[in-house]
Jmol script that loads the backbone (N, CA, C; Angstrom):
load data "model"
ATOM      1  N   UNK A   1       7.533   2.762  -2.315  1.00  0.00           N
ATOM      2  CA  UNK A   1       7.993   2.987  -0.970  1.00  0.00           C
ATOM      3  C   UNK A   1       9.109   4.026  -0.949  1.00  0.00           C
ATOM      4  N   UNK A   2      10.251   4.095  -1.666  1.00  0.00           N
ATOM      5  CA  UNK A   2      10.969   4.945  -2.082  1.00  0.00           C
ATOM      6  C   UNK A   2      10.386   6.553  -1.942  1.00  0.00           C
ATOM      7  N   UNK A   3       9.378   6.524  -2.968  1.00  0.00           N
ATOM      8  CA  UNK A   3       8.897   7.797  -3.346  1.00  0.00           C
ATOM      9  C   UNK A   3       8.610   8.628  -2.648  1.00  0.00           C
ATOM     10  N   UNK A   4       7.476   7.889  -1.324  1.00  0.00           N
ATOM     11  CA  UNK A   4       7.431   8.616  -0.205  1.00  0.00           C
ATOM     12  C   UNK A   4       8.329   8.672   0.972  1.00  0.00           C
ATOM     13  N   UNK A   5       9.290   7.854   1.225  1.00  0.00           N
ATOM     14  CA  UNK A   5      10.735   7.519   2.061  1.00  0.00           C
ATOM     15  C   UNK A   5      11.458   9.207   1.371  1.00  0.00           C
ATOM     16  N   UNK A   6      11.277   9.518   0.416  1.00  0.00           N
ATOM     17  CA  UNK A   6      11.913  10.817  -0.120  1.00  0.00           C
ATOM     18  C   UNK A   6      11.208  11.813  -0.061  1.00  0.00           C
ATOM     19  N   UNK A   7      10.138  11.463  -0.130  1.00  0.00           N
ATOM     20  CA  UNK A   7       9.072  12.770   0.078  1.00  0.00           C
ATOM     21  C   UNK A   7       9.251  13.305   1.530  1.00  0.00           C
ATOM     22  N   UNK A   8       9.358  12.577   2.328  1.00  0.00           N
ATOM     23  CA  UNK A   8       9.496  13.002   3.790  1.00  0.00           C
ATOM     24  C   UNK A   8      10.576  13.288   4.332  1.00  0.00           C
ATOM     25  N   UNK A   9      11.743  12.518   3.843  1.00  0.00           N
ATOM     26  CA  UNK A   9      12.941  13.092   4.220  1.00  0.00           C
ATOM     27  C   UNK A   9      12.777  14.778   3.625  1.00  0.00           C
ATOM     28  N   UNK A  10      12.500  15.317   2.076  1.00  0.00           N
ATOM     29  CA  UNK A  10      12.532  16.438   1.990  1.00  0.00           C
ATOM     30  C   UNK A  10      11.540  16.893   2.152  1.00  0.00           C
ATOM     31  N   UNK A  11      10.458  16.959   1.763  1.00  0.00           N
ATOM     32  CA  UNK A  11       9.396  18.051   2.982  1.00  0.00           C
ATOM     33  C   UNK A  11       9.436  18.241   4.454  1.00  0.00           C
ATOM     34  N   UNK A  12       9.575  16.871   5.432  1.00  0.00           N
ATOM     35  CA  UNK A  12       9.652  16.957   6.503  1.00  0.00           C
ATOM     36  C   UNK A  12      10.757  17.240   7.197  1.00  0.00           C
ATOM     37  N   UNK A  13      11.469  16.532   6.529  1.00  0.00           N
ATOM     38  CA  UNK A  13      12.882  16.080   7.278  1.00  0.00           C
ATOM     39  C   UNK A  13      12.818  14.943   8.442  1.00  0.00           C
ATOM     40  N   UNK A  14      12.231  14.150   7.937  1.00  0.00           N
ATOM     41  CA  UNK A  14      11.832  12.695   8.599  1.00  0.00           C
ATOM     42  C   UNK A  14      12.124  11.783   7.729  1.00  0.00           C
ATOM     43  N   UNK A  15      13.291  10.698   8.881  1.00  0.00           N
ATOM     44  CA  UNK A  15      13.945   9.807   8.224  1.00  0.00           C
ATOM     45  C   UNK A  15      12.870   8.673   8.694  1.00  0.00           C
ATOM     46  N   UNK A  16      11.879   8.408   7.785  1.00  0.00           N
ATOM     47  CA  UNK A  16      11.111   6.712   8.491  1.00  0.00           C
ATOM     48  C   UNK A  16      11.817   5.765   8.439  1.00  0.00           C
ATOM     49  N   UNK A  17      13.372   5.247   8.103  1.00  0.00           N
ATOM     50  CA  UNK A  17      13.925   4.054   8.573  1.00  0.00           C
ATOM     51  C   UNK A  17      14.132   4.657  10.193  1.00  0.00           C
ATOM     52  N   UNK A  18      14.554   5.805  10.813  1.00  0.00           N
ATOM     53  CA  UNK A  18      14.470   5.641  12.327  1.00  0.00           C
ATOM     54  C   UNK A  18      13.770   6.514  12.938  1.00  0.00           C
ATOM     55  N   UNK A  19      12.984   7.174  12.609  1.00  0.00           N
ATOM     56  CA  UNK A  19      12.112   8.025  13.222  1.00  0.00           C
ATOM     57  C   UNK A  19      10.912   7.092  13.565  1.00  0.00           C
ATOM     58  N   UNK A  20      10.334   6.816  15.060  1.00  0.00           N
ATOM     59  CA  UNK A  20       9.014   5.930  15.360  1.00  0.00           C
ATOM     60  C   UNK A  20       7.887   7.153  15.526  1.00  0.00           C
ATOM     61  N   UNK A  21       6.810   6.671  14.536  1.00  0.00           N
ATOM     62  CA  UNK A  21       5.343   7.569  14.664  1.00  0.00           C
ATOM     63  C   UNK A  21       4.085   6.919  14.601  1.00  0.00           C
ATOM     64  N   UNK A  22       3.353   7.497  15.109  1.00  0.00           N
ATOM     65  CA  UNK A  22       1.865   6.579  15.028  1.00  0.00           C
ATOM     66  C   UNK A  22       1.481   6.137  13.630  1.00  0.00           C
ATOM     67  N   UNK A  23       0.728   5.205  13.301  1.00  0.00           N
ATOM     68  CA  UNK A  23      -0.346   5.097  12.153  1.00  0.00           C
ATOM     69  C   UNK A  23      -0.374   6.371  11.524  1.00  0.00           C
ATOM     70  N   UNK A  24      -1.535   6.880  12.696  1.00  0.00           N
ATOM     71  CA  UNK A  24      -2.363   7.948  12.421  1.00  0.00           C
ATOM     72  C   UNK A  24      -1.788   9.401  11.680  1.00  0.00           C
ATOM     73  N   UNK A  25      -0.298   9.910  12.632  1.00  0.00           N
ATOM     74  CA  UNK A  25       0.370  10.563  11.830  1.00  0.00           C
ATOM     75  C   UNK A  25       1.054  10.437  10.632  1.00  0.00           C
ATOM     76  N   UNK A  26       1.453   9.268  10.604  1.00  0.00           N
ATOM     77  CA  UNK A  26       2.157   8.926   9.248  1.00  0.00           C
ATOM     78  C   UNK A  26       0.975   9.132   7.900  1.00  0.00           C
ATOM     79  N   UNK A  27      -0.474   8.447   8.250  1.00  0.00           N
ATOM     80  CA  UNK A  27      -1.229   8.665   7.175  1.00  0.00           C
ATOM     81  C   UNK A  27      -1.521  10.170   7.211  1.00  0.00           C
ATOM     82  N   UNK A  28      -1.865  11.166   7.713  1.00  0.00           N
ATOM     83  CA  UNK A  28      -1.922  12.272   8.117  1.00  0.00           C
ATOM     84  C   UNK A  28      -1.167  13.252   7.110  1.00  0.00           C
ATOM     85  N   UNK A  29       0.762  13.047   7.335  1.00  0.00           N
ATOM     86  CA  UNK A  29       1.560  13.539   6.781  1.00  0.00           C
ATOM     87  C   UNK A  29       1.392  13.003   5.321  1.00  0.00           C
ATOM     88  N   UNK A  30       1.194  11.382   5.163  1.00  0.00           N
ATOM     89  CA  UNK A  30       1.527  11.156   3.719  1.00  0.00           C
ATOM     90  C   UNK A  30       0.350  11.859   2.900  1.00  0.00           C
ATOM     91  N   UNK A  31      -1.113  12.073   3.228  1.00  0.00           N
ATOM     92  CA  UNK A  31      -1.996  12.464   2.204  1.00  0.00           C
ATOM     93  C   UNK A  31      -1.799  13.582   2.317  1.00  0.00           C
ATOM     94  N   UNK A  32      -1.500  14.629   2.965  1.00  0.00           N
ATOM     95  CA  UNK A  32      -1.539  16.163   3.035  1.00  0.00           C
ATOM     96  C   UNK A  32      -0.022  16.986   2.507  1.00  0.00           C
ATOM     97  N   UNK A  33       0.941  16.050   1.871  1.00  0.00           N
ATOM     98  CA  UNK A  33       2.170  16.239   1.259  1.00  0.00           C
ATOM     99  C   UNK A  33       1.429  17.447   0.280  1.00  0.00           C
ATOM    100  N   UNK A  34       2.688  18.736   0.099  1.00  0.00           N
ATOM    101  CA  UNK A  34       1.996  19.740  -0.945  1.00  0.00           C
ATOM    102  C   UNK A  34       2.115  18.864  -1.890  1.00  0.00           C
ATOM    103  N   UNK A  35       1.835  19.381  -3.022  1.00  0.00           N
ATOM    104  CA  UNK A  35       1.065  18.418  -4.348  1.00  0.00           C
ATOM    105  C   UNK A  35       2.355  18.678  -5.017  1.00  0.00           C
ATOM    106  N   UNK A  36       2.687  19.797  -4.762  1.00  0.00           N
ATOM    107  CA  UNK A  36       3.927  20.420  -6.081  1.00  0.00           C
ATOM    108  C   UNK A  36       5.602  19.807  -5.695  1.00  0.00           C
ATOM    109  N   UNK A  37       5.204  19.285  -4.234  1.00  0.00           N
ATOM    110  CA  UNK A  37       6.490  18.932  -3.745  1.00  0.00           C
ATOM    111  C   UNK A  37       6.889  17.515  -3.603  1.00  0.00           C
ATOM    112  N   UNK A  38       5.663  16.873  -3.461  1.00  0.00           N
ATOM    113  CA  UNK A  38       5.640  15.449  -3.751  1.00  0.00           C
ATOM    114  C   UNK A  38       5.386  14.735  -4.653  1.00  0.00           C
ATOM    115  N   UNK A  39       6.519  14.046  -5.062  1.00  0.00           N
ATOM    116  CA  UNK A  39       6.371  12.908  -6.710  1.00  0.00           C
ATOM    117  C   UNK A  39       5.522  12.133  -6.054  1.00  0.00           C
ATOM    118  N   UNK A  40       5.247  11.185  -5.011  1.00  0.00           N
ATOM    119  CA  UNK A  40       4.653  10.344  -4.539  1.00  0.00           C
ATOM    120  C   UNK A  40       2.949  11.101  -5.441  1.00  0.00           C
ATOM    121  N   UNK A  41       2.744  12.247  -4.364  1.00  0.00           N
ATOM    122  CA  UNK A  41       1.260  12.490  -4.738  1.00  0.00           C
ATOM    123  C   UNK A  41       0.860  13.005  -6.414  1.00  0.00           C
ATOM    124  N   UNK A  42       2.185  13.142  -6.999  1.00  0.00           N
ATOM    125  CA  UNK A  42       2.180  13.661  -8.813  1.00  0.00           C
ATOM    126  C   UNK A  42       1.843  12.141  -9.630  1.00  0.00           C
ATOM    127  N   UNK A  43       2.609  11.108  -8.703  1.00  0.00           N
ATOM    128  CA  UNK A  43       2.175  10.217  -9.501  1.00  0.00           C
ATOM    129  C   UNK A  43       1.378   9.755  -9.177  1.00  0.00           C
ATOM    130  N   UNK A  44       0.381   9.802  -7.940  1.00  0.00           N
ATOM    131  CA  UNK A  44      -1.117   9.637  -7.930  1.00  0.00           C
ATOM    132  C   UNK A  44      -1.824   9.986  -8.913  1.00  0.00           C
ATOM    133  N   UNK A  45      -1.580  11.157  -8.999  1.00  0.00           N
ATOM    134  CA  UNK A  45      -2.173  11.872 -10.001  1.00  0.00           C
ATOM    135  C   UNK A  45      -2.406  11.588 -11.373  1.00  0.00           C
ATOM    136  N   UNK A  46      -1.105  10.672 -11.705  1.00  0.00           N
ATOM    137  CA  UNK A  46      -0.990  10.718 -13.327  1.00  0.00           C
ATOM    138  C   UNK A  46      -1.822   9.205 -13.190  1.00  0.00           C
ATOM    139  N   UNK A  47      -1.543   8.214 -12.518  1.00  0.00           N
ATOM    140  CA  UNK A  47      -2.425   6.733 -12.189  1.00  0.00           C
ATOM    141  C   UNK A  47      -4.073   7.557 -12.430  1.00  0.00           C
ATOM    142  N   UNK A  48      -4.198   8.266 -11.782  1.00  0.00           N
ATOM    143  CA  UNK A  48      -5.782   8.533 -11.682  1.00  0.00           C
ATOM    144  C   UNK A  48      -6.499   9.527 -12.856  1.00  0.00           C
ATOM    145  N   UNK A  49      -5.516   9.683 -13.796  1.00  0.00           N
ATOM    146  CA  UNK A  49      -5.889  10.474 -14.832  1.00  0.00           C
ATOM    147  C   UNK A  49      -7.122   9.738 -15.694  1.00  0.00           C
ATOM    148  N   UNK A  50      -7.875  10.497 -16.066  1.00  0.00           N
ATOM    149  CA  UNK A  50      -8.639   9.923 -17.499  1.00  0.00           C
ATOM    150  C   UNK A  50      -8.518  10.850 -18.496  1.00  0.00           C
ATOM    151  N   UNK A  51      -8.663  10.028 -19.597  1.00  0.00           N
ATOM    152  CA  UNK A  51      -8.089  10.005 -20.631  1.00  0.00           C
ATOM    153  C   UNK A  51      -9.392  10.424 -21.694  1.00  0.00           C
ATOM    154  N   UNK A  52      -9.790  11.482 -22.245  1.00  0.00           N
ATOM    155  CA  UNK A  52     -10.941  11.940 -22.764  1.00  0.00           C
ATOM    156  C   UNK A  52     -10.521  12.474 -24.168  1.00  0.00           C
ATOM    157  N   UNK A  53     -12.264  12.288 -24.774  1.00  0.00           N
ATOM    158  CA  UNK A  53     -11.632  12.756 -26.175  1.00  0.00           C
ATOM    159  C   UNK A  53     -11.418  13.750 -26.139  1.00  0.00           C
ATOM    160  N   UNK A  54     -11.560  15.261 -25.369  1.00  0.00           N
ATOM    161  CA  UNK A  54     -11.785  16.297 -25.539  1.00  0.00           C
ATOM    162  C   UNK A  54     -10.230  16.898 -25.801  1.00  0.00           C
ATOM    163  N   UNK A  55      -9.186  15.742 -25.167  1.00  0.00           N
ATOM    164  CA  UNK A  55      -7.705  16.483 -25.166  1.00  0.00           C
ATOM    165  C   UNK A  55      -7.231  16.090 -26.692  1.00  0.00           C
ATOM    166  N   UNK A  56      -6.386  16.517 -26.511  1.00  0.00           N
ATOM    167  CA  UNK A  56      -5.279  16.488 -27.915  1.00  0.00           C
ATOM    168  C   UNK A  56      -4.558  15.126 -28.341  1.00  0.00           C
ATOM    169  N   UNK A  57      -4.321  15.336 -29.066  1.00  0.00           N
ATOM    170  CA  UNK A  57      -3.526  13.581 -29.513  1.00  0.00           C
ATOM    171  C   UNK A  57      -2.386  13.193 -28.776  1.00  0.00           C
ATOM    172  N   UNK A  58      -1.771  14.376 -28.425  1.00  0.00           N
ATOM    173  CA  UNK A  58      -0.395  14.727 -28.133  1.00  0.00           C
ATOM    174  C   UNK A  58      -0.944  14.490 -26.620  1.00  0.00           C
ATOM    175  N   UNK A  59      -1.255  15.089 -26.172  1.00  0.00           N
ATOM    176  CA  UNK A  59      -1.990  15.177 -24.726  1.00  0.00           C
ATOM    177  C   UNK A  59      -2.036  13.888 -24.438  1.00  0.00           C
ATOM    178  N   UNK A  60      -3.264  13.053 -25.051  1.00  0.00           N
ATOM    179  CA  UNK A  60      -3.923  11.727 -24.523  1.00  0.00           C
ATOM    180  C   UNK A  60      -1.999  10.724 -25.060  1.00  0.00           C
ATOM    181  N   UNK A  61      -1.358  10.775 -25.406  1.00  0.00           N
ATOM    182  CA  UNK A  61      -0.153  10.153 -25.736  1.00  0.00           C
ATOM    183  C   UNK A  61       0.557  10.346 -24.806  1.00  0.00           C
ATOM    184  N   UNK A  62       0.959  11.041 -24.381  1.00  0.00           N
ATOM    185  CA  UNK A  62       1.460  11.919 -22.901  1.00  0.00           C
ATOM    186  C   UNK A  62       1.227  11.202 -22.144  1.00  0.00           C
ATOM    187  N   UNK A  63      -0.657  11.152 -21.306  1.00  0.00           N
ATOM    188  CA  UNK A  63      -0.764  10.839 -20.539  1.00  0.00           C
ATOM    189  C   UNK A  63      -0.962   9.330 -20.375  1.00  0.00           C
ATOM    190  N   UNK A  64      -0.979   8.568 -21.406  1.00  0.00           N
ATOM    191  CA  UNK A  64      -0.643   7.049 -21.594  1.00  0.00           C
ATOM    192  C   UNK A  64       0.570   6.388 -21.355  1.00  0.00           C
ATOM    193  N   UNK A  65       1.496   7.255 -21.771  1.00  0.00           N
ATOM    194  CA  UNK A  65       3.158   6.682 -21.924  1.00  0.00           C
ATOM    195  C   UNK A  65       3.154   7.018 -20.023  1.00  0.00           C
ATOM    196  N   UNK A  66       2.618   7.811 -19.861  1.00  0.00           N
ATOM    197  CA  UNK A  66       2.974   8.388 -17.944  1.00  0.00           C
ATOM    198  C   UNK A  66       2.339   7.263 -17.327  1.00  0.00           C
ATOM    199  N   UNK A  67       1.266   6.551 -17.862  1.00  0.00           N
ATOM    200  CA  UNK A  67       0.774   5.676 -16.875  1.00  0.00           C
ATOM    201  C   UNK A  67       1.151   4.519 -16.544  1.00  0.00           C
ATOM    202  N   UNK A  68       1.941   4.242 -18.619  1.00  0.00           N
ATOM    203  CA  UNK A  68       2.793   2.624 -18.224  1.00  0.00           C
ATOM    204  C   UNK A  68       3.907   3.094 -17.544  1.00  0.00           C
ATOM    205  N   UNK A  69       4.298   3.789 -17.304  1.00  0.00           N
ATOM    206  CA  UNK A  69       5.714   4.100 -16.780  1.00  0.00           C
ATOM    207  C   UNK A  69       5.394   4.626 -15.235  1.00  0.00           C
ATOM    208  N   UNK A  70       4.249   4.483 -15.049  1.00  0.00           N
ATOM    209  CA  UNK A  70       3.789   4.633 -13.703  1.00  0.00           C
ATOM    210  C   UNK A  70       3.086   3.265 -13.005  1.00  0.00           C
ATOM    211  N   UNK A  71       2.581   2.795 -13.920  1.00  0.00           N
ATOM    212  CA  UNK A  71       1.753   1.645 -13.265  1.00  0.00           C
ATOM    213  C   UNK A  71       1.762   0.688 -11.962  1.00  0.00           C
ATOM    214  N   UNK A  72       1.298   0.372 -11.412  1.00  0.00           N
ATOM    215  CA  UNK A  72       1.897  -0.657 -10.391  1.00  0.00           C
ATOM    216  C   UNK A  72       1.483  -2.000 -10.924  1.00  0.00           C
ATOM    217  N   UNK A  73       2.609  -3.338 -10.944  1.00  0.00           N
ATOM    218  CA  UNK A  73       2.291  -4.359 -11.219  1.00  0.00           C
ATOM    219  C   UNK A  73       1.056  -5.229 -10.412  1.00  0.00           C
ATOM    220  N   UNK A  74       0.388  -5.738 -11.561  1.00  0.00           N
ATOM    221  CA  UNK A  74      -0.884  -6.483 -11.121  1.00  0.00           C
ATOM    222  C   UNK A  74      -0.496  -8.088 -11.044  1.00  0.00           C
ATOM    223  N   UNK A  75      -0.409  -8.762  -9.499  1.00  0.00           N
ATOM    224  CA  UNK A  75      -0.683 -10.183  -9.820  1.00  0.00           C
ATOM    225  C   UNK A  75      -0.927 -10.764 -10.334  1.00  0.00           C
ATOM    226  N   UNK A  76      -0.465 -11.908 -10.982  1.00  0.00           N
ATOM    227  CA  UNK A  76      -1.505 -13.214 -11.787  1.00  0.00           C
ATOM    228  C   UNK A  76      -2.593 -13.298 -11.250  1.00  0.00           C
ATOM    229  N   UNK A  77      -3.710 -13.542 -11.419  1.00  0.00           N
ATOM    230  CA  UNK A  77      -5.186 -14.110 -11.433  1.00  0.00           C
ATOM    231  C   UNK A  77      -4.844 -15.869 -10.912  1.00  0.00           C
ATOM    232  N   UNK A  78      -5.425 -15.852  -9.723  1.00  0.00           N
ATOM    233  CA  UNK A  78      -4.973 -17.570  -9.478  1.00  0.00           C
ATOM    234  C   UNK A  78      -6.608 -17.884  -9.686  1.00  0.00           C
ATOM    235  N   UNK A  79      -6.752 -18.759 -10.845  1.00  0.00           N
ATOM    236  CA  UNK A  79      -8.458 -19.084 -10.166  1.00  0.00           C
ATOM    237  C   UNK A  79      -8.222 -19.917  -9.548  1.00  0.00           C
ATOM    238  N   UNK A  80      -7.608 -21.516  -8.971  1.00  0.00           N
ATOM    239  CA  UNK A  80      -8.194 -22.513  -8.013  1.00  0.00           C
ATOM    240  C   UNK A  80      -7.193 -22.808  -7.402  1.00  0.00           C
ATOM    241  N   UNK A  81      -7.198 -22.610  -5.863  1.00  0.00           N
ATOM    242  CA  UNK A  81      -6.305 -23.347  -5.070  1.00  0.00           C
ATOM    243  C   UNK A  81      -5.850 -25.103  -5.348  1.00  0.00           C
ATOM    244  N   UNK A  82      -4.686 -25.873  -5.384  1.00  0.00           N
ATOM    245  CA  UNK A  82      -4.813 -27.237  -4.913  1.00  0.00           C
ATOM    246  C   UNK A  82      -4.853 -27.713  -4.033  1.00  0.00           C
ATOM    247  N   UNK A  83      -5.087 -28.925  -4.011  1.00  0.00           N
ATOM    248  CA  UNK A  83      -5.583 -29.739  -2.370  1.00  0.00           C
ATOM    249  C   UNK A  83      -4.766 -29.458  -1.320  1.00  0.00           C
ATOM    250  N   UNK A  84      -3.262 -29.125  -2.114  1.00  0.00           N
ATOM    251  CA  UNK A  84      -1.937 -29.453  -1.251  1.00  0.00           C
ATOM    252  C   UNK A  84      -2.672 -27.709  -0.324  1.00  0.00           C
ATOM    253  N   UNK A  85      -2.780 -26.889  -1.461  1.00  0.00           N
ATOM    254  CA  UNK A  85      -2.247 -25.299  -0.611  1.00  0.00           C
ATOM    255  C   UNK A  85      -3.815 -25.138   0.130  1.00  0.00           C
ATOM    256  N   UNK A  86      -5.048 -26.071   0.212  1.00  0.00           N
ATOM    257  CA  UNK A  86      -6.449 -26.294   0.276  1.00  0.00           C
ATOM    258  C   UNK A  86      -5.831 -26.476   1.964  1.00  0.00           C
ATOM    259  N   UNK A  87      -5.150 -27.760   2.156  1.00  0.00           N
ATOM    260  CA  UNK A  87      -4.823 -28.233   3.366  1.00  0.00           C
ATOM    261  C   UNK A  87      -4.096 -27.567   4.020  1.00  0.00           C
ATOM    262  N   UNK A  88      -2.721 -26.541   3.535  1.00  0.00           N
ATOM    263  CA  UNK A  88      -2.155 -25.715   4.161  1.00  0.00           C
ATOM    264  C   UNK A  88      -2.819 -24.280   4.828  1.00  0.00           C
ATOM    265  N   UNK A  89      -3.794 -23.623   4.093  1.00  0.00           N
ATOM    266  CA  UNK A  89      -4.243 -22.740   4.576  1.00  0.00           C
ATOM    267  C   UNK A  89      -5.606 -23.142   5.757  1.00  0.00           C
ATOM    268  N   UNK A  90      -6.007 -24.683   5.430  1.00  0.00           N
ATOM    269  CA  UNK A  90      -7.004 -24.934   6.778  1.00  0.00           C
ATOM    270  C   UNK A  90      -5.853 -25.258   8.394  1.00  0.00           C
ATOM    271  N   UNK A  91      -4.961 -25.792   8.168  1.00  0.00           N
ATOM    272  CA  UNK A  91      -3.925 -26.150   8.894  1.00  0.00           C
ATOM    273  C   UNK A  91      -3.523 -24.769   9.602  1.00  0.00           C
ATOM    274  N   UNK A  92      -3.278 -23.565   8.857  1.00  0.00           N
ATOM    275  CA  UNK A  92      -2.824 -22.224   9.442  1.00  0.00           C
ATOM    276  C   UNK A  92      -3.805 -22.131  10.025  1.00  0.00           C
ATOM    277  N   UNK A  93      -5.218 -21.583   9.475  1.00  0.00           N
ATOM    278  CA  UNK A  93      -6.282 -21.155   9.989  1.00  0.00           C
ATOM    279  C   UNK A  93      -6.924 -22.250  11.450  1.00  0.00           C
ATOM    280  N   UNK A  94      -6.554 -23.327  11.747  1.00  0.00           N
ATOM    281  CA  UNK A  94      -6.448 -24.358  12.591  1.00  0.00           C
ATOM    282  C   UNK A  94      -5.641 -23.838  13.820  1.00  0.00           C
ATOM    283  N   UNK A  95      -4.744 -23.291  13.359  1.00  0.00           N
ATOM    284  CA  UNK A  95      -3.219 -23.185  14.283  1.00  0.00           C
ATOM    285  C   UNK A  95      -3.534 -21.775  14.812  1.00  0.00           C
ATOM    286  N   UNK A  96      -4.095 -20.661  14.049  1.00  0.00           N
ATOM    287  CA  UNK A  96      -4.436 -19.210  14.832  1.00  0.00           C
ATOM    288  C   UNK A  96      -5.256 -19.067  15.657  1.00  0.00           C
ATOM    289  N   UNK A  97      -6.336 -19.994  15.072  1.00  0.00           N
ATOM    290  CA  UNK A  97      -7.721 -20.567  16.204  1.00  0.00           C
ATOM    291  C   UNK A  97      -7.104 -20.917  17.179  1.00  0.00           C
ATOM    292  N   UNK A  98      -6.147 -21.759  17.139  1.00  0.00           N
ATOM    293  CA  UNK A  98      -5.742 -22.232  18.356  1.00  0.00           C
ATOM    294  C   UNK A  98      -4.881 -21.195  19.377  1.00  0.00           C
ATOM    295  N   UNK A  99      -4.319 -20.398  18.900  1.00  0.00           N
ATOM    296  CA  UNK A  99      -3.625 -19.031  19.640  1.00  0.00           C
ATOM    297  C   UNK A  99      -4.360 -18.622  20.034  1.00  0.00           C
ATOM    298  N   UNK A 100      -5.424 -17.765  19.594  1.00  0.00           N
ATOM    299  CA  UNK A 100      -6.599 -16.817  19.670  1.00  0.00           C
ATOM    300  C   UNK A 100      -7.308 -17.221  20.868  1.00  0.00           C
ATOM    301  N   UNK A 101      -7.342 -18.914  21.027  1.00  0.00           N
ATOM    302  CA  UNK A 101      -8.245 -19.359  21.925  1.00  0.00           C
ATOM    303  C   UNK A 101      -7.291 -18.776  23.434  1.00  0.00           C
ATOM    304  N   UNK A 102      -5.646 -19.571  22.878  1.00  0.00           N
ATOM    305  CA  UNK A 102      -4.625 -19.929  24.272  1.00  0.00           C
ATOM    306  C   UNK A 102      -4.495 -18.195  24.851  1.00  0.00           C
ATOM    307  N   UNK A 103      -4.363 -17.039  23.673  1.00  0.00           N
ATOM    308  CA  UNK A 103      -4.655 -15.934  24.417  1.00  0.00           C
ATOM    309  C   UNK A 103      -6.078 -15.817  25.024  1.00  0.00           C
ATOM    310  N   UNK A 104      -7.169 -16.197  24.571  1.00  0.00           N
ATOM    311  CA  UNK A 104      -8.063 -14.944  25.297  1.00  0.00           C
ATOM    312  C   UNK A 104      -8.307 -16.009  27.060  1.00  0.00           C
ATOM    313  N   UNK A 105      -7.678 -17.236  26.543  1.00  0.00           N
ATOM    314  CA  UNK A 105      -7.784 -18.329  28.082  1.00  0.00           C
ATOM    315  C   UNK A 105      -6.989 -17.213  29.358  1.00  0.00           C
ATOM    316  N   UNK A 106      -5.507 -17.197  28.479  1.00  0.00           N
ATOM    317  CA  UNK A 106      -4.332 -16.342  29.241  1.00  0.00           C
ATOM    318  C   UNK A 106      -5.494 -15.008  29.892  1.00  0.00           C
ATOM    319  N   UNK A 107      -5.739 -14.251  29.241  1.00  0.00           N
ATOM    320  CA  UNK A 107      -6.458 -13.187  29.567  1.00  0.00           C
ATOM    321  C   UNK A 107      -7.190 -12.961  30.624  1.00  0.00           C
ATOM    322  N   UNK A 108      -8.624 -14.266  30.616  1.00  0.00           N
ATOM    323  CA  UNK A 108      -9.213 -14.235  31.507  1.00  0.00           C
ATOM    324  C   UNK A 108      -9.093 -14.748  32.806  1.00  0.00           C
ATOM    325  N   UNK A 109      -7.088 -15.456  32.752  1.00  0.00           N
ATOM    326  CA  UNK A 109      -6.925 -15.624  34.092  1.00  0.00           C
ATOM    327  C   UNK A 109      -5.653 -14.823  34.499  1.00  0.00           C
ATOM    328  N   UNK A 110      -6.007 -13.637  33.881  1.00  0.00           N
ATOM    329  CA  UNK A 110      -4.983 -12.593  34.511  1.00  0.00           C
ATOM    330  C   UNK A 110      -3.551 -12.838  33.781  1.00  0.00           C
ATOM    331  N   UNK A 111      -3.450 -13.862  33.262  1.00  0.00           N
ATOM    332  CA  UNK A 111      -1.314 -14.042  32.758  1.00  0.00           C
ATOM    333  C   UNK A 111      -1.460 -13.176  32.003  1.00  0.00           C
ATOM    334  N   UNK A 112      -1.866 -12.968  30.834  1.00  0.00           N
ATOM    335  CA  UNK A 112      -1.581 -11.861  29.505  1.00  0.00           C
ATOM    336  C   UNK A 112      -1.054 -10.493  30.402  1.00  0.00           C
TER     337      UNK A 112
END
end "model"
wireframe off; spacefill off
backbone 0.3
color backbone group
């Protein structure tokens, strides 16, 4: 978040803690950042590298050490919910149903 919070302050000169913009522009500006000016999109770059025999030892070492030092952390693997968090997420999903309904009621009698 940083990376691009800096990318835009200096390419753009857009502060996103108070500057308000659409979706649409924000994704807009963030993929079309020049390449040479944004770390954000350099370290896309180095994440999306492959790694082939054709490069050098030195090379493929390079671009390994760049990736742990780039990586983004991966979640634990949960395989099985318990009963307890089984009942909590039917209980939420219970409770939005129930919004979803009280708005679209609101709606069709004009309050919303």
């Amino acid at each position: 978040q940083w990376r691009i919070y800096a990318d835009f302050r200096q390419i753009y000169g857009i502060d996103l803690s108070l500057d308000d913009m659409h979706w649409w522009m924000f994704n807009g500006l963030l993929w079309n950042m020049p390449y040479k000016q944004s770390s954000f999109q350099q370290v896309i770059e180095i994440r999306r590298k492959k790694i082939t025999s054709k490069m050098g030892k030195e090379e493929r070492q390079a671009i390994k050490e760049a990736q742990e030092m780039y990586a983004l952390e991966q979640p634990e693997e949960k395989k099985e919910y318990t009963e307890d968090e089984k009942t909590k997420i039917d209980e939420y999903d219970q409770m939005m149903a129930e919004i979803r309904a009280k708005k679209k009621a609101e709606k069709e009698l004009g309050l919303a």
